[in-house]
N, C-alpha and C positions, 0 to 999 in steps of 0.2 A: 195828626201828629201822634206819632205810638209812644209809647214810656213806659218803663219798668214799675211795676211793684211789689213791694215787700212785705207778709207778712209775716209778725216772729210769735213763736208758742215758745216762750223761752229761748233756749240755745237752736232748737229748729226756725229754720228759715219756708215759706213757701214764697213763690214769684210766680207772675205773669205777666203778661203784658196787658197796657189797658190802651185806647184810643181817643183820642180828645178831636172834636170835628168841631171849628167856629160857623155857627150858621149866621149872627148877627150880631150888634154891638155898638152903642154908642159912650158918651160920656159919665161914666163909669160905672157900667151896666155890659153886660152879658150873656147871650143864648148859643146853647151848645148841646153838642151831643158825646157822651160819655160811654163806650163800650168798653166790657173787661166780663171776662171768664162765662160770657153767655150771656150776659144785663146787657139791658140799653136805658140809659137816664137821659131824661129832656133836662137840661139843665138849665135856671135862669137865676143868674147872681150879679153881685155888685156893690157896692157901697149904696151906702143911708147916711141923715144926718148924725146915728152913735153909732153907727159900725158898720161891716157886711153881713149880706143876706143869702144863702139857698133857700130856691124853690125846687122842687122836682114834683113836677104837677102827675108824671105817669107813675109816681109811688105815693102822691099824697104825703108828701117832703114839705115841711118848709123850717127854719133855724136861724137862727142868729151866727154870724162864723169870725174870727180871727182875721188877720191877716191872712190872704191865699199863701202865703208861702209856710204857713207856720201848720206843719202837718199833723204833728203832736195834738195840740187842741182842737184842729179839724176833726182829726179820726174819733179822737173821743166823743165829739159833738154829735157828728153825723152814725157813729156808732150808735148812738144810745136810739135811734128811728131805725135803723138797717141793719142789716146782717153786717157783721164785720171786716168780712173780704168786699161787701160791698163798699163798705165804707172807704175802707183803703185803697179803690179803683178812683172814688169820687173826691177825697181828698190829695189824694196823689195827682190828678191831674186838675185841679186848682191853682197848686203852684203850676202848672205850665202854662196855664192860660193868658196871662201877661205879657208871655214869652210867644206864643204863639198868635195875640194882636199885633204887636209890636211887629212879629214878623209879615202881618199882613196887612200892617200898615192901619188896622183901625181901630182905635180907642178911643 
């Protein structure tokens, strides 16, 4: 699944697109792959008994996260481990991941 993202420096805007790939997934837990502006992230997140989790084991990633839809708090979380624009590839398609079980039927 591809999707838009946006980064703002102020009143400037930059965009790309990024790619969300589901490789596997059960109850409430999932592995992915994350492509955008030349990165590739192994992605593996989900809910815990106090919250959710990323790992990204190919950058030595791991965090506590928000809700996936809630972007704001993502990017700054995963901001503060990665580049910025990476961040905003990886929280941007968190919120689609829901979207994109659901359309494949497995959560």
């Amino acid at each position: 699944m591809k999707y838009d993202c946006i980064l703002r420096h102020g009143s400037r805007r930059e965009t790309w697109t990024g790619e969300l790939i589901r490789l596997d997934g059960g109850s409430g837990w999932y592995e992915t792959e994350i492509n955008g502006r030349g990165t590739y992230f192994h992605i593996l997140d989900g809910r815990h008994k106090y919250g959710n989790y990323l790992c990204i084991p190919n950058h030595d990633i791991g965090c506590e996260l928000s809700d996936f839809s809630d972007i704001f708090w993502n990017e700054e979380r995963i901001g503060s481990l990665m580049r910025k624009v990476d961040a905003v590839t990886v929280a941007t398609g968190l919120v689609h991941l829901p979207v994109l079980a659901d359309r494949q039927g497995k959560n």
